[in-house]
N, C-alpha and C positions, 0 to 999 in steps of 0.2 A: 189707201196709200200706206204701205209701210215705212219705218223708219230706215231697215235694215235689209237688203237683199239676198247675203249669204253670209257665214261666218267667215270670211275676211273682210265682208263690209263691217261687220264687228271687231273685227281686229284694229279696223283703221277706226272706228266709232272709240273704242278705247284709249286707243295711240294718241287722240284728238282732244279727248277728254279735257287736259290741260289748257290747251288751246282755247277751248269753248268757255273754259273758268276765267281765264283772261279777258278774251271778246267781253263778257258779261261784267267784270269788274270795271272796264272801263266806259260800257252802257252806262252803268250808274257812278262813275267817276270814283272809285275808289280802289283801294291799294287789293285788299283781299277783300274776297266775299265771306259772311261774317251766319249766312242764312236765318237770319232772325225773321220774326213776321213780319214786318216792314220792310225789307229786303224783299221777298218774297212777293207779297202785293206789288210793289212796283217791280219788280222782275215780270207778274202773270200778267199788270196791264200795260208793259213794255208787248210782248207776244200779244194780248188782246188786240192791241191796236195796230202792229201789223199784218194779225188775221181782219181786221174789218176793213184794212185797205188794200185786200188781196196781196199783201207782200211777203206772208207768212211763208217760207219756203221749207227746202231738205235741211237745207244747212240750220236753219231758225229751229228746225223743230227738234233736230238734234242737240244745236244749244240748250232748249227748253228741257231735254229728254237729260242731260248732264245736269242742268240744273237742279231737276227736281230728286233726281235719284240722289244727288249728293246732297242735297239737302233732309233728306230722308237717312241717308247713311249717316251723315251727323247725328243725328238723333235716338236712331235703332243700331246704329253700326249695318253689317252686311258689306258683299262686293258684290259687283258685276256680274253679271252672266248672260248668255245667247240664250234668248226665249226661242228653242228650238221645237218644240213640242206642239205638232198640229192638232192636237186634241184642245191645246188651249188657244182658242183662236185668236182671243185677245192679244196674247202677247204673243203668237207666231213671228218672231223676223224683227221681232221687238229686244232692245236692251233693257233687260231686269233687274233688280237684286233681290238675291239670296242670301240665308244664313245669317239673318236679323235677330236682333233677340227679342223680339214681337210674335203674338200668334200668326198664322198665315205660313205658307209655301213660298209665295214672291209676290213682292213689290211690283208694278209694270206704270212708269211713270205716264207715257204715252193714254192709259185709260183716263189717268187725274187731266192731261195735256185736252184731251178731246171734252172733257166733261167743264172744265172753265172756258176756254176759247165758245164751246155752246152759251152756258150759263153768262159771260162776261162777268165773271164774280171774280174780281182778284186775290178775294180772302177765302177761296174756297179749299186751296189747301190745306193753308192755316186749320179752318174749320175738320177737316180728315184729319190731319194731327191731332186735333184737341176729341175727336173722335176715339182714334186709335187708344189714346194713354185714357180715357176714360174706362173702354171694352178692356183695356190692357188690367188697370186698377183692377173692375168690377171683377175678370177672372182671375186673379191671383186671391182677392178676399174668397170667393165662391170653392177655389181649391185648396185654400187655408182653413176655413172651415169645414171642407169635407174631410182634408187631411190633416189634421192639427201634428205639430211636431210632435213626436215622443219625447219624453226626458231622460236621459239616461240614466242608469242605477249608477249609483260611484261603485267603484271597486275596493273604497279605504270601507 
């Protein structure tokens, strides 16, 4: 099952966007959503528990799909985009994000969505962030050392 059917179902995926930040602030009774890890955990076992009592639906998973992209976009930055590309089959029909300032081509919430709803881990994002910024660190030291700045000559 995809998320997205055609790129005007992504149109209205985006249009809704706010909508789904709302629904979700008021699931956990607060004003804004704030994405911290604790947020987060109980956001992933809010969806856990209505995937294990078959009530997880389009509408659910598209909240979840806003959630987690925006929760990712806070962190790397990046926007939106239509995972049009059938070579990638993962995110095929899928909402992405792009143009992150993180290693990687695209984000695709939906693979993290299918890999906790499996796992029932609600810290398992969490866990991929702390994933990310550690690969992130390790390659910046790795191409700081291959490339160490120059220093400039003064001109005086």
């Amino acid at each position: 099952m995809k998320t997205l059917k055609d790129r005007n179902d992504y149109k209205e995926f985006v249009n809704a966007n706010s909508k789904y930040k709302e629904d979700m602030a008021t699931i956990l009774q607060k004003l804004t959503l704030s994405y911290d890890e604790e947020e987060i955990r109980k956001i992933s076992g809010f969806f856990i528990g209505l995937n294990e009592n078959g009530l997880f639906d389009l509408v659910h998973r598209k909240m979840f799909v806003t959630y987690l992209g925006e929760a990712f976009i806070e962190r790397y930055g990046g926007e939106w985009f239509y995972g049009k590309f059938e070579k990638d089959k993962n995110a095929f029909n899928e909402p992405i994000v792009t143009k992150f300032k993180n290693e990687g081509i695209r984000f695709c919430p939906m693979e993290h969505i299918a890999s906790i709803l499996e796992s029932k881990n609600t810290n398992e994002f969490n866990e991929t962030m702390v994933y990310m910024a550690e690969m992130r660190a390790k390659t910046e030291n790795v191409f700081s050392e291959l490339f160490p700045k120059k220093k400039r000559k003064s001109k005086n």
